[in-house]
N, C-alpha and C positions, 0 to 999 in steps of 0.2 A: 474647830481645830481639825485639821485634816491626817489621818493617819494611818498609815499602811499595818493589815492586820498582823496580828503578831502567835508565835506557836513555836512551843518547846515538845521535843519528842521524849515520851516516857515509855521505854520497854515496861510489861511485866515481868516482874521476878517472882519469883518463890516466896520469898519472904515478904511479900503486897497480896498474898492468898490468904485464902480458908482452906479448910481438909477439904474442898471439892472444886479447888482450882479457879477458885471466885475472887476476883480485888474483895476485900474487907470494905465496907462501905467508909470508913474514916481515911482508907489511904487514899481516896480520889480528893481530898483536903490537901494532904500532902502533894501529892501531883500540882494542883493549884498553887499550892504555896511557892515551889521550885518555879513552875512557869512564871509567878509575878517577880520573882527573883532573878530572873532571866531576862524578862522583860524590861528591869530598871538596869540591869547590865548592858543589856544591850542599847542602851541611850546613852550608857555611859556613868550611871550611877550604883556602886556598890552598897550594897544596905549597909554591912559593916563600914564604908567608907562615910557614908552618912550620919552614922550613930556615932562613928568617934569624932568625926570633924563639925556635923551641924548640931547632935544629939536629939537626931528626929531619928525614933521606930516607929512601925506601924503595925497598928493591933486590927484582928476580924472583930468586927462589932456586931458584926449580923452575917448568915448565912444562908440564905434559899438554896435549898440542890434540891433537883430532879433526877431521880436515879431511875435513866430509860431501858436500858440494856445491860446485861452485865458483861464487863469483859477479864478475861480467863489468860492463866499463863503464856505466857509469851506474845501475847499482844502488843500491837506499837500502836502507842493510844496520842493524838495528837493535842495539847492542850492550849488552849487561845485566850488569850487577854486583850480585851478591851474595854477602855473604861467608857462608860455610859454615862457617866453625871460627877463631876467636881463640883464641891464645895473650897473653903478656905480650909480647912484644916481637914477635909474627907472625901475620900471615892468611892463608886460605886462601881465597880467591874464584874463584865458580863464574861463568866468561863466556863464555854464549852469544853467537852471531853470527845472527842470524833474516835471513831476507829475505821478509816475509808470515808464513806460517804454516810457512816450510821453515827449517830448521837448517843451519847453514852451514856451521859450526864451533863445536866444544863443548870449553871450556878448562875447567882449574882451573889459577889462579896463585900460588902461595905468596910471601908477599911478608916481609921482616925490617925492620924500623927499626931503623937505623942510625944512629948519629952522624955529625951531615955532616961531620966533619974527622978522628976516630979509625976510621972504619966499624966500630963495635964497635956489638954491638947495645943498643938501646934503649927503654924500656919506653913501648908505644903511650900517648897521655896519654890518661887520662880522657875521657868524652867525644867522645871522636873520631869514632866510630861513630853516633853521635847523630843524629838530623835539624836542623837551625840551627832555634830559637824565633822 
């Protein structure tokens, strides 16, 4: 599958600090999680669109981060999704954190679909990965 990279821009704020102006090492998770969120939007699929109409979520099953550099108040930290490996029912996506030409933090996130009300896994639908026509 051929696919053009993909990247959401996250300002620092104040409130993604420590007392010394440092991201919290848990909100570059959050950053991730916006980006893959962004990412299914911009194909054309809404999570909440998915959970009420298919009742597929998806949970982090695993987590790798490399915490390279840190980056500080008011940074524009570029985050990137791509997936590296499907399964029937799971992804493995590779998300970098850039700030310019420096690497911030370097993830893979293994993700499952789920049923939103049994959490039993569920097979990705068709298409999903797709770019929206």
């Amino acid at each position: 599958m051929t696919r053009a990279p993909f990247t959401h821009d996250v300002r620092v704020y104040y409130e993604d600090t420590d007392a010394a102006g440092v991201v919290y090492y848990a909100n570059y998770l959050r950053f991730m999680e916006r980006a893959r969120t962004e990412w299914l939007a911009a194909r054309g699929h809404l999570v909440a669109e998915l959970a009420d109409s298919a009742a597929i979520v998806f949970v982090v099953t695993h987590a790798d981060v490399a915490f390279r550099q840190p980056a500080r108040l008011g940074d524009l930290l570029a985050v990137g999704v791509d997936v590296v490996e499907q399964g029937r029912a799971r992804w493995m996506v590779r998300q970098p954190i850039r700030r310019g030409g420096d690497t911030v933090v370097d993830a893979t996130i293994t993700l499952a679909a789920v049923d939103r009300n049994t959490l039993r896994p569920r097979r990705i639908p068709a298409g999903l990965l797709e770019p929206a026509s």
